[in-house]
Each structure stands twice: as structure tokens, then as C-alpha cells.
C-alpha positions as CSV (number, residue, x, y, z in Angstrom):
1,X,145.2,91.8,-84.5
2,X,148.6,91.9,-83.5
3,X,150.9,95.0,-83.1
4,X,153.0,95.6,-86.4
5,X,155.4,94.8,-87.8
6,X,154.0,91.1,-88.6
7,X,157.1,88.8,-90.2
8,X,156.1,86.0,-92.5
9,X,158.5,83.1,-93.3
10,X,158.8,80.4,-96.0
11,X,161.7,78.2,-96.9
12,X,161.8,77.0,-100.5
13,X,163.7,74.2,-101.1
14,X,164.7,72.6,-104.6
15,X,166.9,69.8,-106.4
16,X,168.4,70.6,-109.9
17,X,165.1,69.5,-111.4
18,X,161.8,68.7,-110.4
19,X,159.4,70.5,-108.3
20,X,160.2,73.3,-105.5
21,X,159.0,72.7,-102.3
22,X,157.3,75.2,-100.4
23,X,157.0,75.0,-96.3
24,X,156.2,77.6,-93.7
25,X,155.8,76.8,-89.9
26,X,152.4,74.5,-89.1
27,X,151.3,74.7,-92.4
28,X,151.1,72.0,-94.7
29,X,153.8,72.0,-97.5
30,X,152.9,73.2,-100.9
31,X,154.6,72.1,-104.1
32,X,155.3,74.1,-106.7
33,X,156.3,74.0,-110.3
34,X,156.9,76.8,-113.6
35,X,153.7,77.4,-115.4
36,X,153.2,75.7,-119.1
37,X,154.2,79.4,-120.4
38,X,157.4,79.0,-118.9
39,X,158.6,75.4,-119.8
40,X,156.7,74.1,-116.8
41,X,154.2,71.0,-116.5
42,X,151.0,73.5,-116.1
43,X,149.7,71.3,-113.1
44,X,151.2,72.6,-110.1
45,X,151.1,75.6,-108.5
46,X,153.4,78.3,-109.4
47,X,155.1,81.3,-108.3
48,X,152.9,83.2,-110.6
49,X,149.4,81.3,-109.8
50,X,150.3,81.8,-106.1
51,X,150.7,85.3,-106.8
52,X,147.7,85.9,-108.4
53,X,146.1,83.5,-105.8
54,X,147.3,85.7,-102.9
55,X,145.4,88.9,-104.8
56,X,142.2,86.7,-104.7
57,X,142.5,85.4,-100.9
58,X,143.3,88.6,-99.8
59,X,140.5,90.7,-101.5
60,X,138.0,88.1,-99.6
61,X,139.4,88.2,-96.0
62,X,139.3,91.9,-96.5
63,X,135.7,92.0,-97.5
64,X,134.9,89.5,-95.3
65,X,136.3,91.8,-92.2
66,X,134.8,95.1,-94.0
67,X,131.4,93.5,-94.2
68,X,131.3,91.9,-90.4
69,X,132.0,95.6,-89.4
70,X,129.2,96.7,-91.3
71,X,127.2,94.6,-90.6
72,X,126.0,93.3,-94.0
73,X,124.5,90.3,-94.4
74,X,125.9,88.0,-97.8
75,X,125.4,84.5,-99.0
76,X,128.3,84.1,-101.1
77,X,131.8,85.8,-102.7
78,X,133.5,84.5,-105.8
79,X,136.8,86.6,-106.4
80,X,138.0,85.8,-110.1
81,X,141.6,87.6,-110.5
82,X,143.2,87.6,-113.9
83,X,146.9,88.6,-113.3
84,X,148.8,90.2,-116.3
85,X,152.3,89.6,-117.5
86,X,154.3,90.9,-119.7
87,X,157.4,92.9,-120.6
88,X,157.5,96.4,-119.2
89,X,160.5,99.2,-118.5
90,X,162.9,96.4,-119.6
91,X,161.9,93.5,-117.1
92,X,158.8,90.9,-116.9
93,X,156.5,91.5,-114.2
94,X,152.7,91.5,-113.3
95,X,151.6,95.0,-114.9
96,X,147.8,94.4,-114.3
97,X,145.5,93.0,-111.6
98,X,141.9,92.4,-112.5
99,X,139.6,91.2,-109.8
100,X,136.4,90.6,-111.0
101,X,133.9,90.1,-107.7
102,X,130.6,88.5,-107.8
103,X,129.0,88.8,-104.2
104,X,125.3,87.4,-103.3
105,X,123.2,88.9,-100.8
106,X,119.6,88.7,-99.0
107,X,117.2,90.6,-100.8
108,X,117.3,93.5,-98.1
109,X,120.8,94.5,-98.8
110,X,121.4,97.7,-101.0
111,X,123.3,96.9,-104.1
112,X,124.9,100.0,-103.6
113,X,125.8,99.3,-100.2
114,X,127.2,96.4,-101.0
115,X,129.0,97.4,-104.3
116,X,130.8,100.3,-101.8
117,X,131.9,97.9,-99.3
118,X,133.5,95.8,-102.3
119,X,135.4,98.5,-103.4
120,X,136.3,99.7,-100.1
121,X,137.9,95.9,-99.8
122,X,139.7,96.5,-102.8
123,X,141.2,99.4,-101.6
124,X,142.2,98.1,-98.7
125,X,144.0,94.5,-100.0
126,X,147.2,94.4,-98.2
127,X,148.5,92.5,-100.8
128,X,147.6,94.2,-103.8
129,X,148.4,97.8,-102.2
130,X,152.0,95.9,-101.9
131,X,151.7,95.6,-105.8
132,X,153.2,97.4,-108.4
133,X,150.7,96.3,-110.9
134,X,147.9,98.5,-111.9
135,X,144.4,97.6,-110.1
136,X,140.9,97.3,-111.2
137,X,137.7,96.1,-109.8
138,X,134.9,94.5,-111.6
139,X,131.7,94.1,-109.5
140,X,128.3,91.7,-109.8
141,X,126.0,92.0,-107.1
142,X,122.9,89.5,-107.0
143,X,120.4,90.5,-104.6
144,X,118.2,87.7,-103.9
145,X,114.5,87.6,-105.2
């Protein structure tokens, strides 16, 4: 890892209507559009679903890191996240994060090994500790037969 502070930069660019277009350096651009709840189409991405999609991404990569240094063996991670909106102290804003994890693992892992080192991943999201919105953690662990 690289010494901190790391800067991240995106350039957002827009007509009057239409779609907003979202480009960072070598990546591909991303287009982006208001959700249905907001007036939007409901087919592109949106500030919101990125959002929520960046709570999601994050709380993988940070398992994935947690459980190379452990050294615990898994098959597979699904990260659901359910992000929650709504009117609070006088502004809209995400007031809830819900990440409900599902992780598969060989039949030698301890459940609670592997349930501790999901949680410790959740704890240590970058991007949700940069949150305002409360946090929970939901947790499935299949251990295979």
C-alpha cells in the first residue's frame, strides 16, 4: 500500500438533460442517471446505487485482504447492501447501511472463525467508517458438507 494521504479524482460532466457522465483517469467512463424515486429512468446507475455500490465493493476487498492474512480458505462472498434514505435532522441522506454477507467455505473452516473475520471486515470498510449512516452486519456462513 502506498503512504497516505491517497487522493481520488472524478470529473462529472453534464448537459441540461440527459445522463451525467462519470470519468476518472484509465478507467472506463460510467454513466449515470437519477433513480426512478427521483424522476429518473431507473436504468442507469445513480449517485445513490453507486453509493450503496461502493459500501458493497468495499466490504469484499476488505474481507478479501482480512482473510488472505488469516489465512482462511473460502469459495465464495455475496455482499447484499440495502442502503436507507430518508428525511433526517432536516436533510435527506443515507441514515442506514445494511450489509447482509453470505460467505462459503471448505468444510474445515470454523463458522465462527469465519463469521469473526466478517465482522472484523465490516469494521474495518473504509468507506462505510466514512459514513454517517448507521451500520449493521447480517452474516450466513455455509460450510461445505
Amino acid at each position: 500500500m502506498q503512504d497516505l494521504p491517497h487522493l481520488y479524482s472524478v470529473a462529472a460532466t453534464a448537459a441540461a438533460e440527459g445522463e451525467v457522465e462519470l470519468a476518472a483517469a484509465a478507467l472506463e467512463p460510467i454513466r449515470s442517471a437519477p433513480p426512478a424515486e427521483f424522476g429518473g429512468p431507473g436504468d442507469r446507475w445513480s449517485p445513490e446505487t453507486l453509493l450503496v455500490a461502493a459500501v458493497a465493493d468495499c466490504f469484499i476487498l476488505t474481507f478479501r485482504a482480512i482473510a488472505r492474512a488469516s489465512k482462511l480458505p473460502w469459495t465464495a462472498l455475496r455482499c447484499e447492501v440495502v442502503g436507507k434514505l430518508e428525511r433526517a435532522g432536516g436533510a435527506t441522506r443515507f441514515t442506514e447501511f445494511t450489509v447482509n454477507a453470505r460467505l462459503d467455505v471448505p468444510r474445515e473452516v470454523s463458522e465462527e472463525k469465519a463469521r469473526r473475520l466478517l465482522e472484523k471486515a465490516e469494521a474495518g470498510c473504509l468507506i462505510t467508517n466514512s459514513l454517517s449512516g448507521a451500520k449493521r452486519l447480517e452474516t450466513t456462513v455455509l460450510v461445505a458438507s
